[in-house]
N, C-alpha and C positions, 0 to 999 in steps of 0.2 A: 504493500500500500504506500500511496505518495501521502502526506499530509500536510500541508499551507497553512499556515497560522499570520494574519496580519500583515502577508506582502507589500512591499513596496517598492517600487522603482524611481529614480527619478535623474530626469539630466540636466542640465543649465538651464534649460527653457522649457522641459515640457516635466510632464509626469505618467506615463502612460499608466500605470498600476499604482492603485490607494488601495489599501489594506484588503487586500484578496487572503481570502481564507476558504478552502474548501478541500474534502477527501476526493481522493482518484483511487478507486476500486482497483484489487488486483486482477487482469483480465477485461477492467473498461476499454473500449474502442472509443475516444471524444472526438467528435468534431468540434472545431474552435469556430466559427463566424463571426461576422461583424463588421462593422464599416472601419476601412483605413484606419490607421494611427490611433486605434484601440488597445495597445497592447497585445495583442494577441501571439504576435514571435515572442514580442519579449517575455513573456511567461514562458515561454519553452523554453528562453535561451536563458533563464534566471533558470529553471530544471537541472538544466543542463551544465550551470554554473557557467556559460559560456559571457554571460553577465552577474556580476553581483549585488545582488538585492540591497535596497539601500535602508529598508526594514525590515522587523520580519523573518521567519524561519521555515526551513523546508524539511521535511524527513521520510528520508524513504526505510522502511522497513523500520521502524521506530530512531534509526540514524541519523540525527540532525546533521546535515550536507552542510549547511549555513555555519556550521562554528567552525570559530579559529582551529584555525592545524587540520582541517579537513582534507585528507586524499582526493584530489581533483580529480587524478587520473583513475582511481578509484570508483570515482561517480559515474565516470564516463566509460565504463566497462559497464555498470550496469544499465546505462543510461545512454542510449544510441541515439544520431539523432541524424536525419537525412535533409538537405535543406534545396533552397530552388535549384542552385547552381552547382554542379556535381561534383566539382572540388576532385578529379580523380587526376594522377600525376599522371602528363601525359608521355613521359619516357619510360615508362612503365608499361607490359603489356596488363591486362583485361586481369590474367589470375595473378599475376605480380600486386596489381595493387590490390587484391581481396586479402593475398596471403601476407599482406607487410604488416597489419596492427595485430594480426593474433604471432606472426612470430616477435616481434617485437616486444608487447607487453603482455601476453600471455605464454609468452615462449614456449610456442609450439612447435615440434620438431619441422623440419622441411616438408615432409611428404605430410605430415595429418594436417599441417596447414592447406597443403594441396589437395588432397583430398576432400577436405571440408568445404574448400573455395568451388571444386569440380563441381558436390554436390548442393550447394547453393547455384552454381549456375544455371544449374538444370532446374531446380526452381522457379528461376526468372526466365527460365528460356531462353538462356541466350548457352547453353553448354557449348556449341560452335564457333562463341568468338572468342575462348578463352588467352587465345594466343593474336590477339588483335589488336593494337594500341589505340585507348580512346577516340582518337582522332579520324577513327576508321570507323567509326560506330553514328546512328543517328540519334537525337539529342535524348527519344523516348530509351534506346537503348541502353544509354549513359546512366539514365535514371536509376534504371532497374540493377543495373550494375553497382552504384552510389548504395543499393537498397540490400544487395545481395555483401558488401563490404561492409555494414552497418550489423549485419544478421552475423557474420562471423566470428566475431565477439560475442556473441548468444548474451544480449542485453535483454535484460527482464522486463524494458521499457524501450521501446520508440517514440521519437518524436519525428513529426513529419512538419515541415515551415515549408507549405505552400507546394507540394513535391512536383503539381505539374505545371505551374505558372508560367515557366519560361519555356516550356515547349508549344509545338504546334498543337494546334488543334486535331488535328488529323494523330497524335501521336499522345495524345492522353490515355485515351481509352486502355494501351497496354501498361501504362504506370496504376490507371488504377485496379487495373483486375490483379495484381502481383499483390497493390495493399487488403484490397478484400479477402484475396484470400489467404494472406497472412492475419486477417482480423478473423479467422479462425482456430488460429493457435493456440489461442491462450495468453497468448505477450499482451501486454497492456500498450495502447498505441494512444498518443495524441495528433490530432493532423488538424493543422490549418490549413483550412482551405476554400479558397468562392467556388467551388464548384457544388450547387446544394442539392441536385440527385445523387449527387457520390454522397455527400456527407449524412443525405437519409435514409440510404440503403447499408450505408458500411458499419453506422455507430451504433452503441447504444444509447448514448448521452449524445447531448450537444451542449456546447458552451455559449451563448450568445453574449458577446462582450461590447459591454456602454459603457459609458463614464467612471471611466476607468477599473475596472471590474468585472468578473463575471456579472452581467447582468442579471442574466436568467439560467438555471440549469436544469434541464429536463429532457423526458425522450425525443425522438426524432419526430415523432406523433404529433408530442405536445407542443413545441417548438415553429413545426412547420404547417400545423395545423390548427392548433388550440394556441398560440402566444398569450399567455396572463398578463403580459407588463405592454404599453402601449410602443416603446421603443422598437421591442421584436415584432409587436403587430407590424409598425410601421416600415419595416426594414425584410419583412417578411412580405410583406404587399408590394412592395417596391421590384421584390427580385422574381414575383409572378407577373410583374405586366408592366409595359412599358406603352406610355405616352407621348404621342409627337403631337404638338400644333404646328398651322400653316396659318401663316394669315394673307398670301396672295398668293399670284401664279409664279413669283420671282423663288420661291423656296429652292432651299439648296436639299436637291433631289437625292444625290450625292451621299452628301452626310449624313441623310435622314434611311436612306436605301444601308447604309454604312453600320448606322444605330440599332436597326434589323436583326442587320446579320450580330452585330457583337452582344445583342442580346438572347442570337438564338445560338450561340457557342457558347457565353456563360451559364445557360439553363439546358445544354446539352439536346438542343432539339437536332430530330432527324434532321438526317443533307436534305432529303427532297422535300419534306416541309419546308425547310426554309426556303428554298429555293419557291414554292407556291404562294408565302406569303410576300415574298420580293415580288412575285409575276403580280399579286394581286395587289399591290400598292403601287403599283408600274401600271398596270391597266386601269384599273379602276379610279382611280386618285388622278397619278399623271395623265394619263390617257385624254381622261373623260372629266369629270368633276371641277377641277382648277378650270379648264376651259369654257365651263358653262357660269355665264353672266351672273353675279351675285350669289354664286356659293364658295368662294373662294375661302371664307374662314371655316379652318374643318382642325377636329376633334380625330385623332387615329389611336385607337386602343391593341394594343396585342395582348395576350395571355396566353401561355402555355401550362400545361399541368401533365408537366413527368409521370405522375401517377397511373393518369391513364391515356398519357402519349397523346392527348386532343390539344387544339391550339384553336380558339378563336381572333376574331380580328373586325372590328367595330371601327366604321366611320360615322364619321355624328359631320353635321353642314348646317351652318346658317343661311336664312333666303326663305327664300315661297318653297310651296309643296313642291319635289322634286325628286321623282322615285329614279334614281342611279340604274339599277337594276332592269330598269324598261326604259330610260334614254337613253341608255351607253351603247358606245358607237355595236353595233351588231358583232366584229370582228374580234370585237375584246370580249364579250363574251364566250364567243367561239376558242378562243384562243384558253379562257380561265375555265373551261367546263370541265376540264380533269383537278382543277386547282381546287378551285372550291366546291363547299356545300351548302344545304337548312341554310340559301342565304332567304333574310326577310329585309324588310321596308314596313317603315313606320313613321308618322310626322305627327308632331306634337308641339304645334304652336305655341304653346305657353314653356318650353324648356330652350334654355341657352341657346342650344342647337336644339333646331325642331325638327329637322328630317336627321334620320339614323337607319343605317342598312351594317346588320348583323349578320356575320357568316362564318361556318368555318370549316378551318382549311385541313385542305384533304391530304392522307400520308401516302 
């Protein structure tokens, strides 16, 4: 067990962490979320003693880490920790660098170190590059590599600071299925990270972190579904939908096509959905909508829902009655008939926007 009593952090100018106090179960999976410059590395990297807490005391297995004369390198055997940037030495082949910290500080012979690196490779799937210099490898690859060098010190605890951040998107998906299915080990794992279908499928806990602190703690359920405190409401509804206004035909089309896509790669939406609700904000909106006389100020809603893979997509228009849906140009229709679906039309003069055409888009 981890236990936090009273944490604090702080640096010249800010203070990311005010008195964090909380247990971490032997075998918890956490996901940490939360908006930027909430603390959320620096509690792993105070774990980790990679930073030291400027209150406040930490103990793993009743061991206060935090006191004078503590074994750094000690914590850090038990205490792994895998971060965005994969830090692997690039003069060093693939099992050279898995086998340098167990022969080193666990001094392990030549071969059980190789051996142990072999058989973590094949963990990660990567047993074929063992004799490959990082440099040779792709960035997802490195990863798992970083993840499989971390496990050969057989730490009782990982932390994870963000693990797929700086990869492509195209190359997440194998960093996280290596952590999933290390989160059935039994190792006690903490992972930062914005990706929030990983972090509701992988954990049991999630940490939601506000002013300075764990905010809220609770299951993935509760967190992503039921939020009790209004901060994770608000920050929870934010990462399910995203809103664009226009207020004339001059909109940077661009940008807002751009805000799309990075909202359907942070919520992990399928390629060809996305690619459907780009066609339908291209057709419908550009196409049609901005060019018809006095509906130019428009309302654009997306929502996706992981859960059960559906994505809706809501334009709301100011102006007279104006059903989109039967004025649009005939070809744009033609064109979105595999795009979307259950689209409707609706006006209601007495709201902001009075005409609103709901639909959604097809996988």
């Amino acid at each position: 067990m981890i236990r936090i009593e009273h944490l604090s952090k702080s640096y010249e100018d800010i203070t990311p962490l005010k008195d964090v106090s909380v247990n971490i179960n032997d075998g918890d999976v956490i996901s940490i979320i939360g908006p930027s410059g909430m603390g959320k590395s620096t509690l792993l990297r105070c774990i980790n003693l990679l930073e030291r807490p400027t209150e406040g005391k930490i103990y793993i297995d009743d061991t206060e880490i935090t006191a004078p004369g503590c074994d750094i390198e000690e914590v850090r055997r038990k205490v792994g920790m895998v971060f965005q940037s994969f830090n692997l030495f690039p003069h060093l082949t693939v099992i050279e660098n898995i086998m340098l910290a167990p022969r080193d500080l666990l001094k392990k012979s030549k071969k059980e170190a190789y051996d142990k690196g072999m058989e973590l490779l094949k963990t990660v799937g990567l047993s074929d590059k063992a004799l490959n210099f990082p440099d040779e490898l792709s960035g997802g690859q490195k990863q798992r590599i970083a993840i499989a060098r971390t496990l050969a010190m057989d730490p009782g605890t990982i932390l994870f600071d963000e693990p797929t951040s700086a990869l492509d998107p195209t190359m997440v998906g194998e960093v996280q299925t290596v952590i999933r299915e290390l989160s059935g080990t039994g190792k006690t794992m903490m992972i930062v990270t914005h990706e929030m279908n990983f972090a509701r499928t992988v954990s049991n806990r999630v940490f939601y972190m506000d002013e300075g602190g764990i905010y809220e703690d609770g299951s993935p359920e509760q967190i992503f579904d039921h939020p009790e405190k209004e901060k994770t409401r608000r920050f929870v509804h934010g990462l399910r939908s995203l809103d664009l206004y226009i207020e004339n035909d001059s909109f940077d089309f661009p940008g807002m096509q751009g805000s799309i896509e990075a909202y359907c790669i942070k919520n992990q939406v399928p390629y060809k959905m996305t690619m459907n609700v780009q066609l339908a904000f291209e057709e419908l909106v550009r196409q049609n909508l901005v060019n018809s006389p006095g509906h130019e100020e428009i309302h654009l809603s997306v929502e996706y829902s992981g859960k059960d893979e559906k994505m809706g997509f809501v334009i709301e228009y100011k102006g007279e009655q104006y059903d989109l849906l039967k004025e649009c140009d005939p070809l744009s229709l033609a064109v979105l008939k595999k795009a979307i679906c259950d689209e409707e039309y609706g006006f209601d003069p007495s709201a902001e926007y009075a005409n609103k055409v709901e639909m959604k888009i097809s996988l």
